[in-house]
N, C-alpha and C positions, 0 to 999 in steps of 0.2 A: 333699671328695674321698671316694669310696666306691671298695671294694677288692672283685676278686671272685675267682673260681679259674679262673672258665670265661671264656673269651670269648665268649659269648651272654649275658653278664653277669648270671645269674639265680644266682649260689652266691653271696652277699656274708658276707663276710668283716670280722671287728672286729680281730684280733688275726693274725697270720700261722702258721699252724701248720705246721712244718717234721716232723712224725712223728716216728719213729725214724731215725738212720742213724749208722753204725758210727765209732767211732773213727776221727780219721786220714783218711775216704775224704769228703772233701770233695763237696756235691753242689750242682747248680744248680736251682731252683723258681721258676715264672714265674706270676705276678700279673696282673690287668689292672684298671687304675685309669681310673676318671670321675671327669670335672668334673662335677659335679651342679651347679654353680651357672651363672648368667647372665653370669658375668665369666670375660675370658680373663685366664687365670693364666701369669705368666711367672717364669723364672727359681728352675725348681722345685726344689727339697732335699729330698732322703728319709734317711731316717734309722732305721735299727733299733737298737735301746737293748739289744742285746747285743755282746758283743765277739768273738764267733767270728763271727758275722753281717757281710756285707757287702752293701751295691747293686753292683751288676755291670752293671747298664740300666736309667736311667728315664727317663721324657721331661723335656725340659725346661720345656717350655710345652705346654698344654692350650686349645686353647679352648673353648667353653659346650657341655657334653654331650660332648664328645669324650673318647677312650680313649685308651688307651697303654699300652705291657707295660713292667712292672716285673721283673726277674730279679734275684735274690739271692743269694748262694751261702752256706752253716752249713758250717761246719769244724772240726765239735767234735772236744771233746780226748779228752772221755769220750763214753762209751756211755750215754745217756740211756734208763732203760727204758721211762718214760711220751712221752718224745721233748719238744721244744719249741715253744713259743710265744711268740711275741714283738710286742710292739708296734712300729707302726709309726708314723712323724711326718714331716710332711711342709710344708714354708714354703714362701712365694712371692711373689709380686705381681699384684694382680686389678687388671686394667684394665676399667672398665665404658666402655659405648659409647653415650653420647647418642641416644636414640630422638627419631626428630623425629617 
């Protein structure tokens, strides 16, 4: 899986970078993820490894090359001045498809 900012998929992205945003004022930031691989992936799980961080929208299944928007929302408690970043993770199931 490969993550990007843009939907022309040319800003890819390692880690999720939420900026700054204020106490208390919850926001939503939109992702867009490839399958970069040759297998359709089902039964996808995303996951950010913070606890104000949540998925709000991800696909479920991908298949080979295809995209799909991922939306998060950070609902920090504090005021962050450098703002955050966060990793993201992601499981599923690749089905490959017998080439004759």
């Amino acid at each position: 899986m490969k993550y990007y900012k843009d939907k022309a998929l040319t800003i890819e992205v390692k880690t999720l970078d939420f900026g700054i945003v204020p106490a208390g004022e919850p926001r939503k930031f939109e992702f867009f993820v490839q399958n970069n691989t040759k297998a359709w992936i089902r039964e996808l799980k995303f996951k950010v490894e913070h606890t104000e961080v949540r998925v709000i929208e991800a696909p479920t299944e991908l298949e080979a090359n295809q995209m799909g928007v991922l939306i998060v929302e950070w609902n920090p408690s504090v005021t962050l001045k450098e703002g955050l970043c966060a990793p993201i993770y992601v499981d599923g199931k690749e089905l490959w498809r017998k080439v004759r």
